[in-house]
C-alpha positions as CSV (number, residue, x, y, z in Angstrom):
1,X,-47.4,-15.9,49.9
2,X,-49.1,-16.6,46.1
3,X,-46.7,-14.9,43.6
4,X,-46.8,-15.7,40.1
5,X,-44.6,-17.3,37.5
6,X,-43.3,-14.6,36.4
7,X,-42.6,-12.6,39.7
8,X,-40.7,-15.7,41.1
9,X,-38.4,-15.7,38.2
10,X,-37.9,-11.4,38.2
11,X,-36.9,-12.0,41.8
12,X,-35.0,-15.1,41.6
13,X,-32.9,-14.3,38.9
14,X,-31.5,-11.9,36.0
15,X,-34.6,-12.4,33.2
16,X,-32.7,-12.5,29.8
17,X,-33.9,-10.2,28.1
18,X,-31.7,-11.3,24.7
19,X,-34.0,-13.6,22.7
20,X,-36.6,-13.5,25.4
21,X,-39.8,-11.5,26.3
22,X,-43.1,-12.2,27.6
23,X,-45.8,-10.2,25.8
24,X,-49.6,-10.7,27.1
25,X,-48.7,-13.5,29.1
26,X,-47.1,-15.7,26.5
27,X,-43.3,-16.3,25.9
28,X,-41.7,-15.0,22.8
29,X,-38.5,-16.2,21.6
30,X,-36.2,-14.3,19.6
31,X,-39.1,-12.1,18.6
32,X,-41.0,-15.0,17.8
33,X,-44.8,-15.7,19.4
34,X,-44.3,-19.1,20.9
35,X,-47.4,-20.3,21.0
36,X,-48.1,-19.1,17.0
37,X,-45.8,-22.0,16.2
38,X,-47.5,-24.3,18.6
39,X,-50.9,-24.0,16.8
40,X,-49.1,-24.1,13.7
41,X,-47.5,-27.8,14.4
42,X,-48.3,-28.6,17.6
43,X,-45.9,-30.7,20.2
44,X,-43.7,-31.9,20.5
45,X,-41.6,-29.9,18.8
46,X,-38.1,-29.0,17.8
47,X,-36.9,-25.4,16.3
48,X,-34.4,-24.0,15.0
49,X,-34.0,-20.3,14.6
50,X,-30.9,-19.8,11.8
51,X,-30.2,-16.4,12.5
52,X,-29.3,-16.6,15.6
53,X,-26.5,-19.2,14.3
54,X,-24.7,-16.1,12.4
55,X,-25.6,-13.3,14.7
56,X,-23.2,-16.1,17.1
57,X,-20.6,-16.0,14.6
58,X,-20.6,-12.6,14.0
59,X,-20.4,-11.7,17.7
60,X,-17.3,-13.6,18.2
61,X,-15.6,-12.1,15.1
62,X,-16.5,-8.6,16.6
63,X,-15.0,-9.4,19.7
64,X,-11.8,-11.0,18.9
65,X,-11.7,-7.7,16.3
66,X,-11.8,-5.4,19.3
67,X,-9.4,-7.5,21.1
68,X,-6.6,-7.1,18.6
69,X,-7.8,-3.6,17.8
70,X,-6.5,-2.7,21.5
71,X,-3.5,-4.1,21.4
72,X,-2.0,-3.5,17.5
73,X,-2.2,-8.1,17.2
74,X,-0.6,-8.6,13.5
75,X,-2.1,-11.5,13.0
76,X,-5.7,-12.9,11.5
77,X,-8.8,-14.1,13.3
78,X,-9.7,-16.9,11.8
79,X,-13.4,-18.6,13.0
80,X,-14.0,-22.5,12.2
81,X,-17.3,-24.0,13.2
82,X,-17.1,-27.8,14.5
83,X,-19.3,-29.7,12.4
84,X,-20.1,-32.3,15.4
85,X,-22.2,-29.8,17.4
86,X,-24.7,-30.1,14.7
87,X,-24.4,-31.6,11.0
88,X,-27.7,-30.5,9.8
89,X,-27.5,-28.9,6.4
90,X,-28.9,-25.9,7.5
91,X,-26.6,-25.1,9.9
92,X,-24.0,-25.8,7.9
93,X,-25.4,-23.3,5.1
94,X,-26.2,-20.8,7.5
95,X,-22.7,-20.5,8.6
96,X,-20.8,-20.3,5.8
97,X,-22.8,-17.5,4.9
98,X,-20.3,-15.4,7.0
99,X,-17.3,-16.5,6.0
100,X,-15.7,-19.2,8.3
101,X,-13.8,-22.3,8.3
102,X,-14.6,-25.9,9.1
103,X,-13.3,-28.4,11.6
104,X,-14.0,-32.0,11.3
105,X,-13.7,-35.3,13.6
106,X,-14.4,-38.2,10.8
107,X,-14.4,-39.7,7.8
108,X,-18.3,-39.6,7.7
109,X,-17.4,-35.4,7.8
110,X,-15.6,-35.0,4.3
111,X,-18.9,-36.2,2.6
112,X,-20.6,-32.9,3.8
113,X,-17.4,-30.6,2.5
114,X,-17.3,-32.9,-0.3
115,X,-21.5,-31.7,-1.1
116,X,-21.1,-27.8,0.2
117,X,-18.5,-27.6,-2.4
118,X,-20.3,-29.4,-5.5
119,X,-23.3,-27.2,-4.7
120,X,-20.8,-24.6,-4.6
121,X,-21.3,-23.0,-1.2
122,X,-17.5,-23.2,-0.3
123,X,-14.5,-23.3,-2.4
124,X,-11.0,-25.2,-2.5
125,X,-9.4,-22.6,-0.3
126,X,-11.2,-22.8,2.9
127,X,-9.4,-23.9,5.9
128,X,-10.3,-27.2,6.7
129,X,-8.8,-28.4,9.9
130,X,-9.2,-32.5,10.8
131,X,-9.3,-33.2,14.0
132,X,-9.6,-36.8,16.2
133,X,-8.0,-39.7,16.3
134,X,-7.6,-40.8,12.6
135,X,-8.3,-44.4,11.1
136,X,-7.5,-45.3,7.5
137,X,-11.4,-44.0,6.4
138,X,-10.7,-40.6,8.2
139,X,-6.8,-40.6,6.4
140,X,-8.0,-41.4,3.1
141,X,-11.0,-38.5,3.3
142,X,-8.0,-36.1,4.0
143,X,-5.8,-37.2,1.6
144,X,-8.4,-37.4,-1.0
145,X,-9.1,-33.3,-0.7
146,X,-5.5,-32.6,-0.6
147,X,-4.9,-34.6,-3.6
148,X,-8.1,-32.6,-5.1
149,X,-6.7,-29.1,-4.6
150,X,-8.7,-28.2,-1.1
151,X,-5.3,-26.2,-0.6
152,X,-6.0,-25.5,3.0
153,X,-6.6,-28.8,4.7
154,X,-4.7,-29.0,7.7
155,X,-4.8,-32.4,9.5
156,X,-3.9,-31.9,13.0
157,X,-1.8,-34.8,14.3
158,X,-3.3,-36.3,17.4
159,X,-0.3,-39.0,17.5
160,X,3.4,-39.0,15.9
161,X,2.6,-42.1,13.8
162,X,0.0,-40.2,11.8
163,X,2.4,-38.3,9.6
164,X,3.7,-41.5,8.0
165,X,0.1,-42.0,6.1
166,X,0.0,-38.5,5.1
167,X,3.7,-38.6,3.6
168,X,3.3,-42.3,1.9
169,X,0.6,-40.8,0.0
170,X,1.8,-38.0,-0.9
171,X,5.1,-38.2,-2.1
172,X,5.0,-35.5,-4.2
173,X,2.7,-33.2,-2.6
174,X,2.9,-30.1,-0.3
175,X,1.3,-31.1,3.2
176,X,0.3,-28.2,5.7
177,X,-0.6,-30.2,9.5
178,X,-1.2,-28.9,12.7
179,X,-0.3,-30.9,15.9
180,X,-2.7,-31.1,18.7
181,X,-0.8,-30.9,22.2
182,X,-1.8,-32.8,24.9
183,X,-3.5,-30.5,27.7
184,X,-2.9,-30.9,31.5
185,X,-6.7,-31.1,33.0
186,X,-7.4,-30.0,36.1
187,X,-5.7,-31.7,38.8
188,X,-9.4,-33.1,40.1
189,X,-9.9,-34.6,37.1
190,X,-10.3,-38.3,36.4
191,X,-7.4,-38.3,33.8
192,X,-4.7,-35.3,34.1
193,X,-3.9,-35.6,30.7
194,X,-5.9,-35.5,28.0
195,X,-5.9,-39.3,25.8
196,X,-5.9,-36.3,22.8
197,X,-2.5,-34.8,21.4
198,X,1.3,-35.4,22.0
199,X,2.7,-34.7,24.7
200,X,4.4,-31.0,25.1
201,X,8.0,-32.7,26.1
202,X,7.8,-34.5,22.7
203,X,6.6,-32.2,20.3
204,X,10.3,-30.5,19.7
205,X,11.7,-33.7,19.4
206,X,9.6,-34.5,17.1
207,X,9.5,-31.4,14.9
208,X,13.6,-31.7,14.5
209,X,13.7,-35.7,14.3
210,X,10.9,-35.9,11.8
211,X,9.0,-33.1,10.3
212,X,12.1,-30.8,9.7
213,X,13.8,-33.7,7.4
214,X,10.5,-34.0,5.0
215,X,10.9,-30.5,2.9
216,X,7.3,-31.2,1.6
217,X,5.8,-31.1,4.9
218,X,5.3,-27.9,6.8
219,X,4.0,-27.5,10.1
220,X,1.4,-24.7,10.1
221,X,-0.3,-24.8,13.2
222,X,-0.4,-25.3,17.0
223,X,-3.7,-26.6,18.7
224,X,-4.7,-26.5,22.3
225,X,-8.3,-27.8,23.4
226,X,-9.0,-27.4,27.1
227,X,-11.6,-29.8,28.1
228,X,-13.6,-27.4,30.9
229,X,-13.6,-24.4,28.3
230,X,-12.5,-20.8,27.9
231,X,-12.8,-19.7,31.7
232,X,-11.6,-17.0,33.3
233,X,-9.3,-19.6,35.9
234,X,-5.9,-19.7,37.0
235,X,-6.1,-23.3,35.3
236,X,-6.7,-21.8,32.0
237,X,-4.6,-18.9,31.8
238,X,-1.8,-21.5,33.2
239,X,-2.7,-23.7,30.1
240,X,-3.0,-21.0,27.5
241,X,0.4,-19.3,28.8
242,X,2.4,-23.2,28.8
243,X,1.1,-23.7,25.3
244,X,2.2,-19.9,24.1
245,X,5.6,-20.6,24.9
246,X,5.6,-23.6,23.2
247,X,4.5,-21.8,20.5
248,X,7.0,-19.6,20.5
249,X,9.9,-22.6,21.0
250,X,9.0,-24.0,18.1
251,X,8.4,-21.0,16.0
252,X,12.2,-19.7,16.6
253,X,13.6,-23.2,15.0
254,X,10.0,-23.7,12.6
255,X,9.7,-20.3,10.1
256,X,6.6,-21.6,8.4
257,X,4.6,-22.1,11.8
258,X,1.9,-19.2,11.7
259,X,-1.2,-20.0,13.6
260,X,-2.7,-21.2,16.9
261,X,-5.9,-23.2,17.1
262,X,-7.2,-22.0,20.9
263,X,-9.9,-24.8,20.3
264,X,-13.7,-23.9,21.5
265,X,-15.4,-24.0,24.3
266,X,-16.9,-20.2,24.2
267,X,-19.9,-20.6,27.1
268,X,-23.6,-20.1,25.9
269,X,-26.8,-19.1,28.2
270,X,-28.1,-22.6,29.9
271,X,-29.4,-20.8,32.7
272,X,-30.9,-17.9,33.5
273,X,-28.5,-16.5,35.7
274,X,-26.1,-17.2,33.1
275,X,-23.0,-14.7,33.5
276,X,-19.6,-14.3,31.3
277,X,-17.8,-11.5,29.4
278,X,-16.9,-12.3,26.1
279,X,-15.1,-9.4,25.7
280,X,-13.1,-9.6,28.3
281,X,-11.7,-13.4,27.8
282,X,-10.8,-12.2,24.3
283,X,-8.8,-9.2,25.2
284,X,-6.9,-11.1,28.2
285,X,-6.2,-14.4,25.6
286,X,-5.1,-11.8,22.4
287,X,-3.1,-10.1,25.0
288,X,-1.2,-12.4,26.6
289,X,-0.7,-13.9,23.7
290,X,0.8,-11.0,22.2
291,X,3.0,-10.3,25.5
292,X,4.4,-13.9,25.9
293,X,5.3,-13.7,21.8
294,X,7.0,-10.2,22.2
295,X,9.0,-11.0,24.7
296,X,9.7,-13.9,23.2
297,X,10.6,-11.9,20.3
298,X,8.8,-13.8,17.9
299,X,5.8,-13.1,15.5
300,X,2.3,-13.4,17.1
301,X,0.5,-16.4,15.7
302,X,-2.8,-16.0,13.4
303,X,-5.4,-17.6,15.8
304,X,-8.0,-20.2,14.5
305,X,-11.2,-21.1,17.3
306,X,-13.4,-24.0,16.7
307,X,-16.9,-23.2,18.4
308,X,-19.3,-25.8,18.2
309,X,-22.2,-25.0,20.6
310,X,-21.2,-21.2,20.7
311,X,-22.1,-21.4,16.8
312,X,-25.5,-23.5,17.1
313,X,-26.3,-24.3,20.6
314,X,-28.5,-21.0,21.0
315,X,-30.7,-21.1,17.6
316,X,-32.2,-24.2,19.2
317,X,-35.5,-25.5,20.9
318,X,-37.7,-27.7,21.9
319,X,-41.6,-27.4,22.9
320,X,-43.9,-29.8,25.4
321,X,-47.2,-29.8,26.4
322,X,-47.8,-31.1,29.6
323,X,-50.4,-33.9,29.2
324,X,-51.2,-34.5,32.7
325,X,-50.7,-34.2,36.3
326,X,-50.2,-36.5,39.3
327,X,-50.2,-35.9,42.8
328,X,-47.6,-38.7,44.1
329,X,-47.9,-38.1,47.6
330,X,-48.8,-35.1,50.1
331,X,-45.1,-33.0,48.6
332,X,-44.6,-34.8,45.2
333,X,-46.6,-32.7,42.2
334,X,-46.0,-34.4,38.2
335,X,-46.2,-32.4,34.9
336,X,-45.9,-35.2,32.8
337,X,-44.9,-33.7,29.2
338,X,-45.9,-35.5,25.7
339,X,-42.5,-36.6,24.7
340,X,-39.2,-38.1,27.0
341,X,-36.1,-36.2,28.2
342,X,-33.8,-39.6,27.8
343,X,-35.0,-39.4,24.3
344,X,-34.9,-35.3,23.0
345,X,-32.8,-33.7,25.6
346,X,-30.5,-36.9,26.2
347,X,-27.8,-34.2,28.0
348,X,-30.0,-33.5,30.6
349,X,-29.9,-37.3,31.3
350,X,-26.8,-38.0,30.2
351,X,-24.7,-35.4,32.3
352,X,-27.4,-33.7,33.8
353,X,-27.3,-30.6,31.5
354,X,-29.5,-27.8,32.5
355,X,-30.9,-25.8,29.7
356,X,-32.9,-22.8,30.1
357,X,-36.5,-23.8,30.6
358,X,-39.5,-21.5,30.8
359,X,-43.7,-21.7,30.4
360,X,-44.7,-20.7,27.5
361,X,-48.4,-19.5,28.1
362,X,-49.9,-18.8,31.4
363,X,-47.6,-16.2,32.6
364,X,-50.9,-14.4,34.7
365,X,-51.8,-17.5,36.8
366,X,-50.2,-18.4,40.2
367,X,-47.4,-21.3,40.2
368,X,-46.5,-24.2,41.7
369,X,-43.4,-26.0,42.8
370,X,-43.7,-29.4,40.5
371,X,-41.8,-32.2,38.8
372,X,-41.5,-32.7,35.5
373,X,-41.8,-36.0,34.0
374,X,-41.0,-38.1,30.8
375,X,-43.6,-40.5,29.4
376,X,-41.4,-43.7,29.3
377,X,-41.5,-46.1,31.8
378,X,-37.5,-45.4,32.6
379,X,-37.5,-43.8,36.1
380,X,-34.4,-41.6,35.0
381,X,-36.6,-39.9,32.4
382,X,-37.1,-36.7,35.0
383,X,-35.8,-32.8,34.6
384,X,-34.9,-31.0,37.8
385,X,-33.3,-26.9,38.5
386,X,-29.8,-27.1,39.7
387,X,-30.8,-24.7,42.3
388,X,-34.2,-23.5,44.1
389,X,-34.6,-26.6,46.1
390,X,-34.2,-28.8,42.7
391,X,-37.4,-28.0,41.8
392,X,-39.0,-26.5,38.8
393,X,-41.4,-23.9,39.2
394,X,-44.6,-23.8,36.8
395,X,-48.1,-22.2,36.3
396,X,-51.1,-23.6,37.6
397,X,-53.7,-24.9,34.9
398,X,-56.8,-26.2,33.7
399,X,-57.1,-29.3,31.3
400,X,-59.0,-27.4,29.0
401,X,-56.3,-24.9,28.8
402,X,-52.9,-26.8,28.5
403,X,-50.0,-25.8,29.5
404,X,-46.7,-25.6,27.4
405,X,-43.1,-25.3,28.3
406,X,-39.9,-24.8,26.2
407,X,-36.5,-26.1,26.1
408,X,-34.2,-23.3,25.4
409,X,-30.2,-23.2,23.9
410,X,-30.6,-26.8,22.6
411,X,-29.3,-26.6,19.3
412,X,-26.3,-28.4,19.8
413,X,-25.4,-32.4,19.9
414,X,-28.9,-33.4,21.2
415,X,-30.1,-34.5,17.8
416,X,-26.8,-36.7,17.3
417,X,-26.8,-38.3,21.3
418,X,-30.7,-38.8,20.6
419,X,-29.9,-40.9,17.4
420,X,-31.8,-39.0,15.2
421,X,-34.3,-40.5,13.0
422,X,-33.0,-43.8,14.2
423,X,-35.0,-45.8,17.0
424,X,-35.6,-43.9,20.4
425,X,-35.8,-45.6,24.1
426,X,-39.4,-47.3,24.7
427,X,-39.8,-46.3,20.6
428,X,-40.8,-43.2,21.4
429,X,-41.0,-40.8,17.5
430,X,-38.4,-38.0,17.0
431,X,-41.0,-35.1,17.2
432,X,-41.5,-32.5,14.6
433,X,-38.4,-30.5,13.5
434,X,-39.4,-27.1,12.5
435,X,-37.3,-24.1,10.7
436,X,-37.6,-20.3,10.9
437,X,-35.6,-17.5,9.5
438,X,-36.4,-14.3,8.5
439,X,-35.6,-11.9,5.1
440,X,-34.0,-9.1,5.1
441,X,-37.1,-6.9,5.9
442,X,-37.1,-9.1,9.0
443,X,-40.4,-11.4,8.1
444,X,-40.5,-14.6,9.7
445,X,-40.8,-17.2,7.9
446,X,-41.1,-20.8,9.2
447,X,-41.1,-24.9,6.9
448,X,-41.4,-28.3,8.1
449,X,-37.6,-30.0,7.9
450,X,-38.9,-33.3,9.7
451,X,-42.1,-34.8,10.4
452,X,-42.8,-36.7,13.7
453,X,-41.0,-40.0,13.0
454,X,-43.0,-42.8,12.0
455,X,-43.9,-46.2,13.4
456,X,-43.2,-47.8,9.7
457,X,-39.8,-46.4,9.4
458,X,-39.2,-47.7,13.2
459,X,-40.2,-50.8,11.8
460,X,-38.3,-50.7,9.2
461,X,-34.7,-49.7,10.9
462,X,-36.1,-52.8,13.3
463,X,-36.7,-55.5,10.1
464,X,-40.0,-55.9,10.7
């Protein structure tokens, strides 16, 4: 039976209809006419759509609002985007505009809270919370802004040795940390403790031993980070209930501890068939968090997230044109696109990410089950479905009227796996990095950031 492209994918899954709409045969995203941009710049070609970075943070401030809302929770919200998902200035600029926090995870991050706040775009009292596994670069950063009147940096202490830098620096000084505990992964993990934190036996210990004798330090926060995500699994609500009643230990012999870092790993749409209830995870985490403290009889904590790909992962992009086809054998059909996979979307390599992928023009002609293929010579540089036979389904064309696909949810990490701006497998060019945002009255408006990388500046990195 001939179907086409779009009838296979109304039948075969839920079409999201959030950011995406087909309009006389051609794919619009976020409201946006894909193939506008594509005569504009051409391919390849990254995007990235800011608004969709604060409508993100704005969603999860609603729902964690409405969470607390139904269940009377005392304490704050707090949202903190992690810089690693994407350390573009834009991003960063674009999210501040709605009030958040920042998390870090080196020294190479305090540079960029060190130039928000000369251009004043933040200011000395926003919660900075440093994450990772500290070396003397990373320390000195921290110390340096606390010494500087950033009167919210909280360093959270991945191991018990840390402190001792913090309080030989600061003799005289006020320190607010956090300490990072240890999760228990899933028992089919490779490791079934996370290399990150202290363990949960020794945190107590530690707190009376150590922490309690230094009256300038005070311990402020809490943090969890389960490695799978927020998921509505016995293995999560296990985790999340284990570290609320350490919480709660600690805060009936710590008065000043007041908050609880519950980490990231919000989901975002990779796939069409994409399913999850925000609202629901929030109200079950708020409210068991607010059950375990009452009966615990001690104040509920304020709660601080850290979403990284929640916050950018969705404003992302990227655009092919398929350059050419190749009939392999009597089953195997190539689209071969104009850029690499290995190279712009190393996840899909890497740990064989699926991302939402769709035509972009061509909507009207009948489909084929096909490959599609990078142009290095690396015979890894290949994207399949997870599903459908692991095979991608595109329109049929004509070389005189290409066809183009899109990458879609991309916005986080692939730039910094890829190396960006720095040399690419087989020297293939970063493509084209393009912008768009809108004004208030809702006009697009669209810039170059980044032009297709340059065979000088390869040279150059090379020392040619």
């Amino acid at each position: 039976m001939r179907n086409s492209y779009i009838d296979l994918i109304r039948q075969s899954y839920d079409f999201p209809q959030e950011g995406f709409e087909v309009i006389d045969n051609v794919l619009h995203f976020n409201g946006i006419n894909m193939m506008d941009i594509i005569e504009q710049y051409g391919t390849p070609l990254k995007i990235s759509y800011l608004p969709k970075i604060s409508s993100q943070i704005q969603k999860a401030k609603r729902i964690f609002k409405v969470a607390m809302a139904k269940v009377d929770y005392k304490g704050t919200y707090q949202y903190c985007y992690c810089t690693k998902s994407s350390h573009f200035s834009f991003v960063l600029e674009e999210a501040i505009k709605n009030e958040i926090h920042l998390e870090t995870s080196s020294a190479f991050d305090i540079p960029i809270i060190r130039a928000l706040h000369q251009q004043q775009k933040i200011n000395k009292d926003i919660f900075i919370l440093s994450n990772g596994y500290k070396r003397e670069n990373y320390i000195k950063g921290i110390v340096d802004l606390i010494k500087d009147d950033f009167s919210n940096v909280i360093p959270v202490l991945d191991n018990t040795d840390e402190l001792t830098h913090y309080e030989k620096a600061l003799p005289d000084k006020k320190i607010k940390i956090g300490i990072r505990i240890a999760a228990e992964e899933e028992p089919n993990a490779e490791f079934y403790t996370s290399r990150l934190g202290i363990r949960s036996k020794e945190i107590l210990e530690f707190y009376k031993n150590t922490i309690k004798k230094n009256a300038n330090v005070e311990l402020k926060m809490l943090h969890f980070f389960i490695n799978t995500g927020i998921k509505d699994t016995s293995y999560y609500w296990s985790e999340l209930q284990r570290n609320i009643q350490l919480y709660c230990d600690l805060r009936k012999i710590c008065p000043e501890l007041n908050s609880l870092d519950i980490g990231g790993g919000m989901p975002i749409k990779t796939r069409l068939s994409f399913e999850y209830d925000y609202q629901y995870m929030a109200d079950q985490i708020i409210s068991q968090i607010k059950t375990i403290c009452d009966s615990r009889k001690v104040p509920v904590p304020n709660i601080f997230t850290e979403f990284g790909s929640f916050t950018v992962g969705e404003s992302g992009a990227i655009i092919y044109k398929v350059v050419g086809q190749k009939q392999q054998n009597d089953k195997e059909r190539w689209y071969m696109i104009d850029s690499s996979f290995i190279t712009t979307l190393p996840d899909t390599w890497g740990i064989k990410q699926k991302f939402i992928m769709l035509a972009i023009n061509h909507w009207d002609k009948e489909f084929d089950r096909i490959n599609l293929g990078g142009i290095t010579c690396d015979g890894d540089d290949y994207y399949i479905m997870e599903n459908v036979k692991n095979r991608v389904f595109m329109p049929r064309f004509e070389e005189k009227d290409p066809l183009y696909i899109g990458f879609f949810h991309t916005g986080a990490y692939q730039e910094s796996l890829g190396g960006y701006g720095g040399i690419q497998h087989c020297l293939l060019p970063a493509p084209k990095h393009v912008l768009i945002d809108r004004n208030e009255d809702g006009e697009l408006s669209t810039w170059l950031f980044a032009k297709e990388q340059s065979s000088k500046s390869m040279m150059k990195i090379l020392g040619y």
